[in-house]
C-alpha positions in Angstrom: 204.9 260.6 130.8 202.8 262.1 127.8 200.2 264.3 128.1 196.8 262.7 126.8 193.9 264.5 126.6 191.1 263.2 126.2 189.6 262.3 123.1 187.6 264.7 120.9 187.1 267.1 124.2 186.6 270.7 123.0 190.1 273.3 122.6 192.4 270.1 123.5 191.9 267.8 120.0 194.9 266.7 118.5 195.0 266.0 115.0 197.1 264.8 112.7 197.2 264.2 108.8 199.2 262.0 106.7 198.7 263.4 103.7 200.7 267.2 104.9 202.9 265.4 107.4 206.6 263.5 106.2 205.8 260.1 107.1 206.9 257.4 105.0 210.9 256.5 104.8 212.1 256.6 101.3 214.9 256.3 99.5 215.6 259.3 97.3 217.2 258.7 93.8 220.9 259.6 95.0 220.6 256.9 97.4 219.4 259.2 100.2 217.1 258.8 103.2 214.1 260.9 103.8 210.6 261.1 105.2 207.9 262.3 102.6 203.8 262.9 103.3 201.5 261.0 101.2 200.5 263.8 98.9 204.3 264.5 98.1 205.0 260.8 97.6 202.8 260.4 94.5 203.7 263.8 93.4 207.1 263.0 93.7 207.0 259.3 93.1 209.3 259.2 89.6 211.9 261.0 91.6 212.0 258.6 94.9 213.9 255.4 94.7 211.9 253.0 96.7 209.8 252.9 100.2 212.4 252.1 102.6 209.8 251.2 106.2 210.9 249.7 109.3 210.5 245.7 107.8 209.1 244.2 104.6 206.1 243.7 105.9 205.3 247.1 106.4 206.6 248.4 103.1 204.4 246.2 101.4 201.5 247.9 103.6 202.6 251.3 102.6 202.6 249.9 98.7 199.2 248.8 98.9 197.5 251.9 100.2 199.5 253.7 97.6 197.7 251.6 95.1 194.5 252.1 97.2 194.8 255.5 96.7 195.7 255.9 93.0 192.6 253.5 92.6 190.1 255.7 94.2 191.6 258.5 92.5 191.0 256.8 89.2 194.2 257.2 88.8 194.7 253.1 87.3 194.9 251.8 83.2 191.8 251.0 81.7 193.2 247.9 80.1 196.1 245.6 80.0 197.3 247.4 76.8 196.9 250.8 78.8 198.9 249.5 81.3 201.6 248.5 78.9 201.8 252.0 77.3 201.8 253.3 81.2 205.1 251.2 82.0 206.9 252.6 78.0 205.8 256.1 78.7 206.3 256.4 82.3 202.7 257.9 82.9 202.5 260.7 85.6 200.8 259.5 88.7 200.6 263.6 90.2 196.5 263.0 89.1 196.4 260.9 92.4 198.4 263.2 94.4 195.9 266.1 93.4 192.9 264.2 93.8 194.3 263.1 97.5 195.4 266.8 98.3 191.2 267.6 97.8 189.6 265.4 99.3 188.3 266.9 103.0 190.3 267.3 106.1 188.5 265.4 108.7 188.7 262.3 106.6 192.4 262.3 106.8 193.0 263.0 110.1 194.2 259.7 112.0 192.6 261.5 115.5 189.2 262.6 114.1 186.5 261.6 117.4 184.3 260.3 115.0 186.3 259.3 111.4 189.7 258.6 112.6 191.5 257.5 109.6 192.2 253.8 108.6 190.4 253.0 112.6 187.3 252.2 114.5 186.1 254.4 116.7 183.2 252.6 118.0 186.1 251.3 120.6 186.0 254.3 122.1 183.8 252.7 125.1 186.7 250.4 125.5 189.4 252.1 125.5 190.0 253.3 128.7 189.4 250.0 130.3 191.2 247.6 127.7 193.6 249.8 126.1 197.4 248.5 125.8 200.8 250.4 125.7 201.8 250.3 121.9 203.4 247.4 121.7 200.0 245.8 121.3 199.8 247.8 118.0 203.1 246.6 116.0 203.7 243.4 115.1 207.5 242.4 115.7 206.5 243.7 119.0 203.4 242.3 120.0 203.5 238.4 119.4 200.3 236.7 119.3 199.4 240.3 121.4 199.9 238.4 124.6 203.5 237.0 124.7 205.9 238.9 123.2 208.4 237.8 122.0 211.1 240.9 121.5 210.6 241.5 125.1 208.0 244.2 124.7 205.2 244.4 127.3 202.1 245.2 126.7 202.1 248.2 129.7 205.4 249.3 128.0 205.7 253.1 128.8 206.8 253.4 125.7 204.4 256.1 123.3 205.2 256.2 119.4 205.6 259.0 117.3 202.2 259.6 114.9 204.1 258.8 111.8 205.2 255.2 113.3 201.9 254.4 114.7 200.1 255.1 111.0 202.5 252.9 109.3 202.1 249.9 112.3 197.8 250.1 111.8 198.4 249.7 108.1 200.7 246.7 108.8 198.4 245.4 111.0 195.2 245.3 108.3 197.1 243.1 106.1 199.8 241.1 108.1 197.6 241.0 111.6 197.5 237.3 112.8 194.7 235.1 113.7 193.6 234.8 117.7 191.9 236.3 120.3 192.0 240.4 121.2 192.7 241.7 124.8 189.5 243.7 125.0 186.0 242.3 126.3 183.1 241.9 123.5 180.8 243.2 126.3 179.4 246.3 124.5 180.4 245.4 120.8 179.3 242.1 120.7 181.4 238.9 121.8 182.5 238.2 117.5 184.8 241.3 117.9 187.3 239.6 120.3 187.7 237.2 117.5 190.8 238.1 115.8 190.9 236.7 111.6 194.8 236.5 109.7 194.8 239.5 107.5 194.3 239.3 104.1 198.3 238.8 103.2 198.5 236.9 106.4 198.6 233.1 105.2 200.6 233.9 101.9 203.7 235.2 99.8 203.0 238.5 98.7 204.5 239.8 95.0 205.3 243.5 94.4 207.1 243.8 90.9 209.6 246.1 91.5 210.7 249.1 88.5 213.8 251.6 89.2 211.6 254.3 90.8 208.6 254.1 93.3 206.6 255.7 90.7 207.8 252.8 88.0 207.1 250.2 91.1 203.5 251.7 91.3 202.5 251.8 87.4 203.5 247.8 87.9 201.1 247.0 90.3 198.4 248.6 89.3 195.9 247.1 87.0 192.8 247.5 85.3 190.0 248.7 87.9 188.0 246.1 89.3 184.7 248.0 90.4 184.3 251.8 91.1 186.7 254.1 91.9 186.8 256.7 94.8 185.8 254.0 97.7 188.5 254.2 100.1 188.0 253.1 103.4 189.1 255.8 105.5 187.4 254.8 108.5 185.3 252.1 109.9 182.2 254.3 110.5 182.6 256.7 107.2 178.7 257.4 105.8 177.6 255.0 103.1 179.8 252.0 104.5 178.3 249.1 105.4 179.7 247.4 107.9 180.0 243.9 109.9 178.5 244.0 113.4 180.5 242.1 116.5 177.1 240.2 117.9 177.4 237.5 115.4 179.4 235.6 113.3 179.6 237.5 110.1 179.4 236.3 106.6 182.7 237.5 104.3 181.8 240.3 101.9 182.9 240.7 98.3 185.5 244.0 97.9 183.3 246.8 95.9 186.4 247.6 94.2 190.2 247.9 93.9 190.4 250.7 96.2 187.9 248.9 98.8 190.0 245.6 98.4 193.9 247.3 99.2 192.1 249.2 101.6 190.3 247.3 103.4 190.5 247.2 107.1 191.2 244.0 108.7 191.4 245.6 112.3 189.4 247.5 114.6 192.1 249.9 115.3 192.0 252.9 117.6 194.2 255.2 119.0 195.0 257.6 122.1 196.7 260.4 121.1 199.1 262.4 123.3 201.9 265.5 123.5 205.4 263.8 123.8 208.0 265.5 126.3 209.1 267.6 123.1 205.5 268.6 122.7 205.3 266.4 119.3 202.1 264.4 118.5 202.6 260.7 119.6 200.4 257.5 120.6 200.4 256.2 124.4 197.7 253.4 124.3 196.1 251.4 121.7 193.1 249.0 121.1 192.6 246.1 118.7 190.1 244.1 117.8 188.3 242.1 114.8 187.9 243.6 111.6 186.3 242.8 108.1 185.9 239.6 106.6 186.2 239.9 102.6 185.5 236.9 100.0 188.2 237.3 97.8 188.0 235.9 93.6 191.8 234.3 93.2 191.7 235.4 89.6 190.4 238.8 90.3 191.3 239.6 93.9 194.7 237.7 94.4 196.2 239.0 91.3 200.4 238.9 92.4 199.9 235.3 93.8 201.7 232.0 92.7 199.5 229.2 93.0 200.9 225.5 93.8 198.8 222.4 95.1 199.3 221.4 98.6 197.1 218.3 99.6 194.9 218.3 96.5 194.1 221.8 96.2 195.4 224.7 95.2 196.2 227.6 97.2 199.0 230.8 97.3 202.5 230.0 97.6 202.8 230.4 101.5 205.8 231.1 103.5 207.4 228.1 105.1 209.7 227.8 108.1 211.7 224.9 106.8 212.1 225.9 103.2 214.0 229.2 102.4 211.8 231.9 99.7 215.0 231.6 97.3 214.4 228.0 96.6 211.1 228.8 95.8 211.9 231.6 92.9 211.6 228.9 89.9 207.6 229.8 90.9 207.6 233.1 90.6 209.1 232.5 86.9 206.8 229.4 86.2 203.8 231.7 86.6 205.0 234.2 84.1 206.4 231.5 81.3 202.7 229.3 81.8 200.4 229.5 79.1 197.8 229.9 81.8 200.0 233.2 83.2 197.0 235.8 84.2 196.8 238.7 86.5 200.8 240.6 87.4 202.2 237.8 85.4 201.0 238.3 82.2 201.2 242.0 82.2 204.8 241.0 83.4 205.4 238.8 79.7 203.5 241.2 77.6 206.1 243.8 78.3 208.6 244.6 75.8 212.5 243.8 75.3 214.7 247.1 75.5 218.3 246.1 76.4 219.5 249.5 78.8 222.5 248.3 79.8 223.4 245.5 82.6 221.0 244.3 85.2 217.4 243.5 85.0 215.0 246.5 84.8 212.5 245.0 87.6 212.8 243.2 90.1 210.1 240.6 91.7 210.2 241.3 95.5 208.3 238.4 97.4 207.5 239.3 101.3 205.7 236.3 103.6 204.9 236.6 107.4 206.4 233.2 109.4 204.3 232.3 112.2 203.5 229.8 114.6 199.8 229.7 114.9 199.1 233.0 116.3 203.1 233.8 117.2 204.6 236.1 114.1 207.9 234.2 114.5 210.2 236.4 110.9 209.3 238.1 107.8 211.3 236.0 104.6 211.6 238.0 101.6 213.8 237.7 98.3 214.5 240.1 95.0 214.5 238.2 92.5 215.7 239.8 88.7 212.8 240.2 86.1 214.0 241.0 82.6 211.5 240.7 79.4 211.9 238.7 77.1 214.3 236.1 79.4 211.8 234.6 81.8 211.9 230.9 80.3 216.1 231.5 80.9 215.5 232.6 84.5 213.0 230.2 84.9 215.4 227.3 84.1 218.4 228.5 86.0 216.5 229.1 89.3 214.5 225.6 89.0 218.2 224.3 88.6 219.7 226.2 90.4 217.5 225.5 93.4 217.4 221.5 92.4 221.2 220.9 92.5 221.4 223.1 96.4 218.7 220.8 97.0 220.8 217.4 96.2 223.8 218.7 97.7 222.1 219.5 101.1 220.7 215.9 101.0 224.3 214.4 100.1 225.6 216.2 103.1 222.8 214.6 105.6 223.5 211.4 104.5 227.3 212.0 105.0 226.1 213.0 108.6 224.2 209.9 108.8 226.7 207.6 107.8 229.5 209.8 110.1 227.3 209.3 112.8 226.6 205.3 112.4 230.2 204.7 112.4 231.5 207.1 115.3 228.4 206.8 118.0 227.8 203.1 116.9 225.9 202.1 120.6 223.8 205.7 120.4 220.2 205.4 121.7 217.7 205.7 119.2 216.5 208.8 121.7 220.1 210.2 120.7 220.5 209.7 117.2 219.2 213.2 116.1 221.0 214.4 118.1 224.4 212.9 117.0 223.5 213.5 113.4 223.0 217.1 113.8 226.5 217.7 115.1 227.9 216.1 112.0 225.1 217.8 109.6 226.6 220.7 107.7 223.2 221.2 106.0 222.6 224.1 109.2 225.8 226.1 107.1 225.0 224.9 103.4 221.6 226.3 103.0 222.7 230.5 104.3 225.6 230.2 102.0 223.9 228.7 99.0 221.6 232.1 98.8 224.5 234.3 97.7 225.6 232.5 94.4 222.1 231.9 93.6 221.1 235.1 93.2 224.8 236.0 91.3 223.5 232.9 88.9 220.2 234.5 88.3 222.2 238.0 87.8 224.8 236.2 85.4 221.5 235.1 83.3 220.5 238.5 82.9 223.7 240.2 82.0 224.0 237.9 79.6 220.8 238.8 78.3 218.5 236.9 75.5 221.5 237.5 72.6 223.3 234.8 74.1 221.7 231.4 72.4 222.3 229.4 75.8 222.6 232.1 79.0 222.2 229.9 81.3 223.8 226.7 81.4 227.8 228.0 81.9 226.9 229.9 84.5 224.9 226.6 85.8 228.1 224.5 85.7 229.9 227.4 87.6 227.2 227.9 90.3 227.3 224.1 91.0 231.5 224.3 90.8 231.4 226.7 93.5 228.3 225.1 95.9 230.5 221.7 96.0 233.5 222.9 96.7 231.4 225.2 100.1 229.8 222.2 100.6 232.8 219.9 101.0 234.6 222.4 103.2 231.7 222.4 105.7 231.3 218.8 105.3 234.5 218.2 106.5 234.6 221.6 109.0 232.0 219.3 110.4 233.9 216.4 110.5 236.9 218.0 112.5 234.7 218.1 115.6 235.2 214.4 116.1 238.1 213.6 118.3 241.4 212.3 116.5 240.7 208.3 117.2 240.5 204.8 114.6 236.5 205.1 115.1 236.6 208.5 114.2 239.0 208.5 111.4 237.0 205.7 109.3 233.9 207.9 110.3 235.4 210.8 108.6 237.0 209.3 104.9 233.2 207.3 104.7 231.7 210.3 104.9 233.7 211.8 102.1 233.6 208.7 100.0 229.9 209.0 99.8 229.9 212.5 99.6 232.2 212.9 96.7 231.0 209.4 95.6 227.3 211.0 95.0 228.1 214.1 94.0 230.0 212.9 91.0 228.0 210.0 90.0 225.0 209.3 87.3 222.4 210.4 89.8 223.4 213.5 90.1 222.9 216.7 88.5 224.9 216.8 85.4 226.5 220.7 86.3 227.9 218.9 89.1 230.3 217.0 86.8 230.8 219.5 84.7 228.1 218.7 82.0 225.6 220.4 80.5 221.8 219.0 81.8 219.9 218.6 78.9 216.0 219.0 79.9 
């Protein structure tokens, strides 16, 4: 067991500061692994490959108090031209790392009594008597913080280093789901058992990529909206003004850029404690309701894709049914629109420099699946951004996606008709069933991801020389989806036992497959053709 002593008590206070200590996982530019502090991260940011965390989800948390930061700093372009001439010249983002290095200690220390960084410590009452082990504290461990779901309990002995437990409060403020916290509103005030989805909860999430960390930074930053130097350190920092937990509290507008990727969507606190190797570590945790912002989709929501879903329009969302590649020809439609704003037009205004093969930027989109309050997955997908070629990309992934679609709905009404023919006195009760076993869709759709993304890749290589880059590799994309398709149609098919019944079951099944796969309905690039559109 750890050692805790008890919090803020005189010649026993731990601390422990993010900003000195190596802990964010990177990728160095050889292709190496390291940890790094925060201050050498935007030092060294040109130098660094990538942030390389535990899962997407907290990557994308590490990213957006990186921004954060480099916003309070003032470290962010003034304009959209600015930013442009940022991204050619590579600007130096060491103003940030400076400006972090100076700012005072006790702010920065994630065990301060009163200011613990990126926490509450007005749960200090309640920690004793509703503190969790730390599974409570990251998410692929906690569930809906009750059940949980990678068999981690909540009085796991099971203490995480500093480093980890920073990383899982940051994930936390953004990802954290919606439902009730394990702590009594007694003394706080009942609203603060009242658990709101983070503010990246409910939606994809779209971090332009560049071939260093500090090229990914200088892409996602933007024009200042508001003041600079508000961070939200902690909950109870002077000159913050805060919701209360007696009431039901009315969203507030984010003062600024930094304020907005740094808000805190948890009341967060931690117990520190010596590990058996004397290293600083976490033994229990507490979580309950944080802020509430407002936020402007034009001015707040800046990465997002927007689509209508029952009459309105809202962010392109993660769904359990339909896998994030099939969704890429968005992330292209928003840059190609005449309406483009926010990441998207910065994205189009950039100019064409042919360096080579591959795409100099990637669009990495990062969504949270969950059932209700249950995190179930994170889905994420790279998808290849070149200048100058996003109406060719655009085309080839809405195609692209459109003829896996058609295919996968061949092969369920193969299954169907299978089915009809080799179970002819099934129960209605049974007839899911029956048509699953038969349904090849289940192997199609994981297979189809590969060669999508080689299509999109093709496009690129090609590049915006070629007068038509995208409808050969179109044609050979679909060659190559029909003929996986037909092998697991009839893979399948090969599970029925060898009998008359099952035999006409099987060649009616390929009849309509090939039979609709070859015909006027479909897809021209699935006969070979050239889809004119």
């Amino acid at each position: 067991m750890p050692e805790s002593p008890r919090p803020g008590s005189a010649g026993h206070r731990l601390s422990w500061d993010p900003r000195r200590k190596p802990c964010i996982p990177t990728i160095t530019a050889d292709g190496a692994t390291a940890h790094h502090s925060l201050c050498a991260l935007l030092a060294q940011a040109d130098e660094l490959a990538a942030v390389d965390c535990a899962s997407p989800g907290e990557t994308i948390a590490v990213i957006e108090y990186l921004i954060a930061i480099c916003f309070a700093a003032g470290t962010s372009p003034s304009s959209d031209k600015e930013w442009r001439t940022w991204i050619v010249d590579q600007h130096d983002l060491a103003p940030a790392a400076a400006w972090l290095d100076s700012q005072p200690d006790e702010s920065w220390d994630l065990f301060h009594p009163e200011l613990p960084l990126v926490q509450n410590s007005q749960l200090i009452g309640d920690l004793a008597e509703s503190g969790t082990g730390t599974a409570q504290l990251v998410i692929e461990h906690a569930g809906d913080y009750n059940q949980h779901f990678d068999h981690h309990h909540l009085e796991l002995d099971n203490p995480l280093p500093a480093a980890d437990a920073f990383r899982a409060t940051l994930t936390q403020h953004v990802y954290g789901p919606y439902g009730r916290a394990r702590m009594s509103g007694t003394r706080l005030g009942a609203k603060v058992t009242n658990l709101a989805a983070g503010r990246l909860t409910g939606r994809i999430r779209v971090v332009a990529l560049g071939k260093s960390l500090g090229e990914t930074l200088r892409l996602n930053l933007y024009p200042s909206d508001g003041p600079a130097d508000f961070l939200n350190t902690s909950w109870t920092t002077d000159g913050t003004d805060r919701r209360t937990f007696k009431e039901k509290p009315k969203p507030r507008e984010p003062r600024s850029s930094a304020d907005l990727h740094s808000a805190l969507g948890r009341s967060v606190l931690l117990r520190p404690a010596r590990g058996l190797g004397g290293q600083i570590v976490v033994d229990r945790v507490l979580i309950g309701a944080g802020e509430l912002l407002e936020l402007d989709p034009d001015r707040h929501l800046q990465d997002a894709v927007f689509k209508q879903a029952n009459g309105a329009r809202k962010p392109l969302w993660p769904s359990p049914s339909r896998a994030l590649w099939q969704e890429a020809h968005a992330l292209y439609s928003a840059v190609v629109s005449e309406q483009r704003t926010g990441l998207y037009a910065r994205l189009w205004s950039l100019p064409y420099e042919r360096k080579g093969i591959g795409a100099p930027y990637q669009m990495w989109a990062v969504g949270l699946l969950t059932n209700k309050t249950l995190p179930v997955a994170w889905t994420h997908g790279t998808y290849p951004y070149a200048p100058g070629m996003a109406g060719h990309l655009y085309r080839a992934s809405r195609r692209g996606s459109h003829i896996a679609e058609y295919i996968a709905d061949t092969l369920k009404n193969a299954a169907i008709v299978a089915a009809e023919i080799a179970f002819p006195a099934m129960r209605a009760a049974d007839e899911a069933g029956q048509v699953a076993r038969l349904d090849a869709r289940w192997a199609f759709w994981p297979a189809a991801e590969a060669p999508f993304h080689e299509l999109l890749d093709e496009v690129v290589d090609r590049g915006p020389e070629d007068d038509d880059p995208v409808s050969e590799p179109l044609v050979d994309y679909a060659r190559g989806l029909l003929s996986t398709a037909r092998t697991q149609l009839l893979q399948r098919l090969d599970t029925l036992p060898p009998n008359d019944r099952n035999h006409r079951a099987r060649a009616r099944a390929e009849r309509l497959f090939d039979a609709d796969t070859s015909g006027d309905r479909a897809p021209a690039e699935l006969r070979g053709e050239i889809a004119r559109d």
